[in-house]
Each structure stands twice: as structure tokens, then as C-alpha cells.
C-alpha positions in Angstrom: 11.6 26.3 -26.4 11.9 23.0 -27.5 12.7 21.8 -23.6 9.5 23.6 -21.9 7.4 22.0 -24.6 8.8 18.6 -23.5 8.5 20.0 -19.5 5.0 20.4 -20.1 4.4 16.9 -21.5 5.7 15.7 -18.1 3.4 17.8 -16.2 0.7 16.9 -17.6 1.0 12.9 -17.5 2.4 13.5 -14.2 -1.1 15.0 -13.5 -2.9 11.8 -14.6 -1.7 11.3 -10.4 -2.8 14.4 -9.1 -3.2 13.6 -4.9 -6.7 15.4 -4.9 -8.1 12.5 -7.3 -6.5 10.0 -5.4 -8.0 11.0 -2.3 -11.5 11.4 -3.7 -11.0 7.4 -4.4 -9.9 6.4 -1.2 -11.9 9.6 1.0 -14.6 6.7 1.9 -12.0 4.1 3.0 -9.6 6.4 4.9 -12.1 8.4 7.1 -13.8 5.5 7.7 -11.3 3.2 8.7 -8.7 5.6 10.5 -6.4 6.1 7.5 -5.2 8.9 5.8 -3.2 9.8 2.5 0.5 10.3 3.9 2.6 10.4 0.8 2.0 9.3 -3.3 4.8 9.1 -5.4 5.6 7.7 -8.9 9.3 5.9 -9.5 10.2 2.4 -10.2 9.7 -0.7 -7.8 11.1 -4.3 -7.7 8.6 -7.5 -7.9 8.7 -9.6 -5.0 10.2 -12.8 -5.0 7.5 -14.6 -3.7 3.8 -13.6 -2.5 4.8 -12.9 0.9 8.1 -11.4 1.6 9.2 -10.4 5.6 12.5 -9.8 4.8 13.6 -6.9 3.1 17.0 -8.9 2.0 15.0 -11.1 -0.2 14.7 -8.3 -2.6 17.6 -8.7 -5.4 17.6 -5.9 -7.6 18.2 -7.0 -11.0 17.4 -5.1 -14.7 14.1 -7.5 -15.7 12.4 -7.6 -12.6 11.2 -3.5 -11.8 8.3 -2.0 -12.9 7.2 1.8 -13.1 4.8 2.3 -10.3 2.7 4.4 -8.5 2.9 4.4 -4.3 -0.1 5.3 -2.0 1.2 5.6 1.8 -1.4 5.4 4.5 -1.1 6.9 7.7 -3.2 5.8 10.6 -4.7 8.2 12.5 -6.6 6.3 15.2 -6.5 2.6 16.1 -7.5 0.0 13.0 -9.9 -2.6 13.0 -9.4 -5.3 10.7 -13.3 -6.2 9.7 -14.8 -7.2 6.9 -15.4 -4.0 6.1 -12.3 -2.7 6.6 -10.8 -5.5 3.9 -14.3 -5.0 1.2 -13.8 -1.2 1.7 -10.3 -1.1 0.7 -10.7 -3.8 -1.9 -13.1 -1.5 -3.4 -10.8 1.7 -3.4 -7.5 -0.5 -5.1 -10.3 -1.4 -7.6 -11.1 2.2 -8.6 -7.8 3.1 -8.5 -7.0 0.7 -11.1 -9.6 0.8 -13.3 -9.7 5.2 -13.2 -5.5 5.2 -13.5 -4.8 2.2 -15.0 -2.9 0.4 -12.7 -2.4 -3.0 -11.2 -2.3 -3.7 -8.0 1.4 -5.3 -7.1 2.2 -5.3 -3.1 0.9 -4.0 0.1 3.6 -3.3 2.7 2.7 -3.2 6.1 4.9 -1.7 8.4 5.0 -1.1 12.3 7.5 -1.5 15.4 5.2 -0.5 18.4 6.7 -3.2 20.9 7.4 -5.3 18.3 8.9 -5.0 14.4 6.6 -5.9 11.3 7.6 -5.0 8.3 5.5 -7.4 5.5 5.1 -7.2 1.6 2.1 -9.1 0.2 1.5 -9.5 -3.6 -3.0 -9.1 -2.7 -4.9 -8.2 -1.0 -6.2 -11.4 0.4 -2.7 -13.0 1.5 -2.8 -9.3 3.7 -6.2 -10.3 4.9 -4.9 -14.2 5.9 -1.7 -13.4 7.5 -3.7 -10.2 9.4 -6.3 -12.3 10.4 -4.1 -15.7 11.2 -1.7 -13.2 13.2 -4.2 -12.0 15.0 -6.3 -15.1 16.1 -3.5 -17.1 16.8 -0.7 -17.9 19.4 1.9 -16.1 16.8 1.9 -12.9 19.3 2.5 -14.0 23.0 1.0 -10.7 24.4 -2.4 -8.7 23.7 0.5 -6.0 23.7 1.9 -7.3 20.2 -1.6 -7.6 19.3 -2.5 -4.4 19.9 0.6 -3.3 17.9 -0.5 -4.4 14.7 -3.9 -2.6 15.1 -1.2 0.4 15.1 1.2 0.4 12.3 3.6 2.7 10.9 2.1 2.9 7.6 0.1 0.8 4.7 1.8 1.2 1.6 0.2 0.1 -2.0 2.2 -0.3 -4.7 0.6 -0.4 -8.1 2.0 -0.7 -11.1 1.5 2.0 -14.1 0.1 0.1 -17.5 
């Protein structure tokens, strides 16, 4: 008996993440902006070594440097646009999200390989919004193609830590 009690401790923090909750917080970003909830999961995470990372080799897991988090994956469903709006709307949601869960923003990971591989971390949200923005209004891409690519990625994956 002793064990289910304990079980149902689990369950019940473990609740504190139910998806349906999540979703309500992010419902006005996602179906505005062509994003949906893919995946939320709870586990440990290792700090990145610097505020932009777009190597996955510079991680070095080591004992002091994880942190219990929380992972939102979002799935695009149509092409993205990366506006103002887009960048104040999702600001807003990471905002709720900490303040209702008490968590703390730690990475955004962008990930996409149409015609061309990205796969960046970024400790905020506005180093996501330079490099986005820089990427995109620069010579950094030689074709509209790879341009066009980032407006498609894989996946947006935020990484919060649990306080």
C-alpha cells in the first residue's frame, strides 16, 4: 500500500503538466501562427555552453550542469512567418507558461533539413528572433530555396526548466 500511495504522489505532480493546460496557453499562438503541440515531456536537460549553440557536439554532459525540465515540441502545420507577431505572440505564451507552471525559460531549438540542415539551440528568445531575422535578410542562404526552408522546419522545441 505503501508504493501506490507514493504512485499517486507522482501522478498528481506529474499532472501539474497535463497537455490540455499546456495547450490552452499556447491555443492562441499555435493556430495562429501554424504550430501545433507535437510532443511535452518532463526529464532532465543539459545547459548550453554558450547562448547559441549549432553544434550538437558542443554539449558535454557533466553532473552540475542538467537541470529538471519540461519540453514543449512544436509541429508546423503550414508555412511560418516570422513577424512581429509571430515573435510577441510566442513571447507572451513562454511567459504564461512560466509564471502558471513555474518554469524558466532555458533554450529554443530549432530544427529543419528541407534542402538544407539547421539544427540551432538558443538560450531566448530574442537571440532566436536575431539569428531568424539576420538569416533571413541576409546573404547567409544563397537560394530563396534555403530560405524558404527555414519558414519550414522540423520542429520548435522549448525547454524550460522546472523551479
Amino acid at each position: 500500500m505503501k508504493y501506490v500511495k507514493s504512485w499517486k504522489i507522482f501522478e498528481n505532480n506529474h499532472d501539474l503538466y497535463n497537455k490540455d493546460d499546456i495547450e490552452d496557453i499556447f491555443i492562441d499562438f499555435t493556430d495562429v501562427h501554424n504550430l501545433k503541440i507535437k510532443d511535452i515531456s518532463t526529464g532532465n536537460s543539459i545547459e548550453m555552453p554558450s547562448d547559441v549553440v549549432d553544434d550538437g557536439r558542443d554539449f558535454i554532459i557533466k553532473d552540475d550542469n542538467s537541470y529538471k525540465s519540461l519540453c514543449i515540441k512544436l509541429e508546423r502545420t503550414g508555412t511560418l512567418e516570422y513577424t512581429n507577431e509571430f515573435y510577441e505572440d510566442l513571447k507572451l505564451a513562454i511567459e504564461r507558461s512560466e509564471k502558471v507552471f513555474n518554469l524558466k525559460l532555458k533554450c529554443i531549438f530549432f530544427s529543419g533539413f528541407e534542402y538544407k540542415n539547421f539544427n540551432w539551440w538558443f538560450k531566448t528568445l530574442d537571440l532566436f528572433k536575431d539569428r531568424m531575422t539576420n538569416v533571413l535578410s541576409s546573404g547567409d542562404l544563397t537560394t530563396e530555396r534555403e530560405k524558404e526552408a527555414l519558414k519550414k522546419p522540423l520542429l520548435i522545441e522549448l525547454m524550460f526548466e522546472r523551479l
